[in-house]
N, C-alpha and C positions, 0 to 999 in steps of 0.2 A: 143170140139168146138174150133176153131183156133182165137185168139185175134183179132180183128182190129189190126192194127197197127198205133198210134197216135204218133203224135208231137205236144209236150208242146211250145208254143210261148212266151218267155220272155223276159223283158228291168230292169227289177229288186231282189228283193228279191228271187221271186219265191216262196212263198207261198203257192198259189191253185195252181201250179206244184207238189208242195209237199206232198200237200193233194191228188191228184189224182194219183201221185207214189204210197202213201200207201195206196188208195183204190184198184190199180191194182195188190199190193202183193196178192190179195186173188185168190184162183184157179177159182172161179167159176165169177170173174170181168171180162166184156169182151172186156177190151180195156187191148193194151201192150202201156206204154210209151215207146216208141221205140226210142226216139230221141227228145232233148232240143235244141232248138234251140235262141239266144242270139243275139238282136241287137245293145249290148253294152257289151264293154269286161269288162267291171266292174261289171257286173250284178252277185250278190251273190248266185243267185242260180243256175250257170254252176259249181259252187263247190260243190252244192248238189248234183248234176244230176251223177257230173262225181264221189262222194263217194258211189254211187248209184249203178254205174256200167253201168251207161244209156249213148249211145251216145250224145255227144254234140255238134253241129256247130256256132260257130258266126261268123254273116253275121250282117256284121257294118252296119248300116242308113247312117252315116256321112261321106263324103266325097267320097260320090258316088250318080247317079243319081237313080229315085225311076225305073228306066228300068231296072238298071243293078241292084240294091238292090235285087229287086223283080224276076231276072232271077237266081240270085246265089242263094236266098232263093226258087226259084224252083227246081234247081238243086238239093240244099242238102235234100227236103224234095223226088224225085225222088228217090237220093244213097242210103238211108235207106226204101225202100220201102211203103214209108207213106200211108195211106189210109183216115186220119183224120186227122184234126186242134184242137187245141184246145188252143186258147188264150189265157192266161194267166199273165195278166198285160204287154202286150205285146204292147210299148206304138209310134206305128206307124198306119198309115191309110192306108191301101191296095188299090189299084186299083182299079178300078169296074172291069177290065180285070181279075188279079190275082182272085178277089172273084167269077167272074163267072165259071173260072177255076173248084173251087174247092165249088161250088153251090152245099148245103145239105150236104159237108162232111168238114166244120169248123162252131165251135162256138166259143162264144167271154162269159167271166162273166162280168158283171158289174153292178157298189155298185150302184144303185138305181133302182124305180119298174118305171122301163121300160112302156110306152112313157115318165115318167118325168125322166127331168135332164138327158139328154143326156149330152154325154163329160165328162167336167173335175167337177173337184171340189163341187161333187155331194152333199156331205155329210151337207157342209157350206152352201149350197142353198136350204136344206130340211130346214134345219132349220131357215135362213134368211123367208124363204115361212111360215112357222109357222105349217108347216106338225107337225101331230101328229106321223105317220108312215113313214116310211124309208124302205129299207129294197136291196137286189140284184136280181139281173135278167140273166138267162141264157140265150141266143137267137143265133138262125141262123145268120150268119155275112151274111149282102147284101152291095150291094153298098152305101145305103144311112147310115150315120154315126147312129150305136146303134138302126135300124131301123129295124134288121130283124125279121122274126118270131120267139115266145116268146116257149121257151122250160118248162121252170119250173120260180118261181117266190119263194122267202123268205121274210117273214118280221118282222120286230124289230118295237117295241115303238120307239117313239123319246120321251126322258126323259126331264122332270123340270132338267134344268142345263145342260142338255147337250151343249160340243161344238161338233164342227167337229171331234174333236181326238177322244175324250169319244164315240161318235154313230161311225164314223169307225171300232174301235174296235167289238163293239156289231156286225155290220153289217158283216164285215169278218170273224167273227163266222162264222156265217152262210153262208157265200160264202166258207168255208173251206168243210160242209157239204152237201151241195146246188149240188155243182160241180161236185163232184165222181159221183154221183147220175142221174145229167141231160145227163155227159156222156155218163155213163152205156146204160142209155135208148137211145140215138144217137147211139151208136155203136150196140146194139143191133137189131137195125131196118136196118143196115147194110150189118150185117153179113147172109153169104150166106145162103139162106134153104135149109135142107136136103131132 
């Protein structure tokens, strides 16, 4: 059976990039990272992708407008024959245009159980809220920010003593394991039938 063929969306480390790399080494995973693609030239995991053997492109955010951002980023995901998104701390806001483009073949992870805490700084605000649970969320990207449909869900305690660092940690566990996983099942529902 012929992989998907996916692109890792990155602004940072590259983490759950990395994890979904080494879910894709297995023969029978049916997504190929085919291509990393970087909206910031500092971001540490185009040094993973490219030890990898993986295609890389960065396509800056800064100092271009989000027309031409989002056209170059179409371009490079076209020259590697992309069939999937997959976000991964990939820390810009897409178009409604770009999303509807690419409607049911990108997902986005993100650290909290989805409708709560959308955005940023999830972790700090489970806990300021006095949530006892915490935890990531895989979903369809739509137009509306962290609003799409909810693919898979993970959850973590929030601990006596947790801060924000101590539960991210917990929680990105489980976004490392979360992800390969919510993938697999995306791209599988993809792929052509015999």
């Amino acid at each position: 059976m012929p992989k998907i063929r996916t692109a890792a969306l990155i602004s940072g480390r590259g983490s759950n990039m990395a994890a979904l790399v080494e879910a894709a080494r297995a023969d029978d995973y049916p997504a190929d990272i085919a291509l990393v693609v970087s909206s910031r030239a500092d971001a540490a995991g185009l040094a993973f992708a490219t030890s990898e053997g993986i295609a890389t492109a960065l396509v800056p955010s800064k100092g271009q407008t989000r027309d031409a951002f989002e056209a170059a980023l179409e371009a490079a995901l076209r020259a590697h024959g992309v069939e999937l998104i997959a976000l991964a701390g990939f820390m810009r806001i897409l178009t409604p245009g770009f999303v509807a483009r690419w409607e049911g073949r990108m997902i986005n992870i993100h650290p909290s159980l989805l409708p709560d805490f959308k955005g940023l700084d999830t972790h700090a605000r489970a806990i300021a809220a006095g949530r006892t649970e915490h935890g990531c969320t895989v979903h369809y990207v739509s137009a509306d920010l962290d609003a799409g449909e909810i693919i898979a869900q993970a959850r973590v305690p929030v601990l006596a003593g947790d801060d924000a660092h101590s539960l991210a940690a917990r929680v990105l566990a489980q976004e490392h394991r979360l992800y390969p996983q919510a993938l697999a099942s995306v791209a599988r529902r993809l792929a052509p039938r015999e």
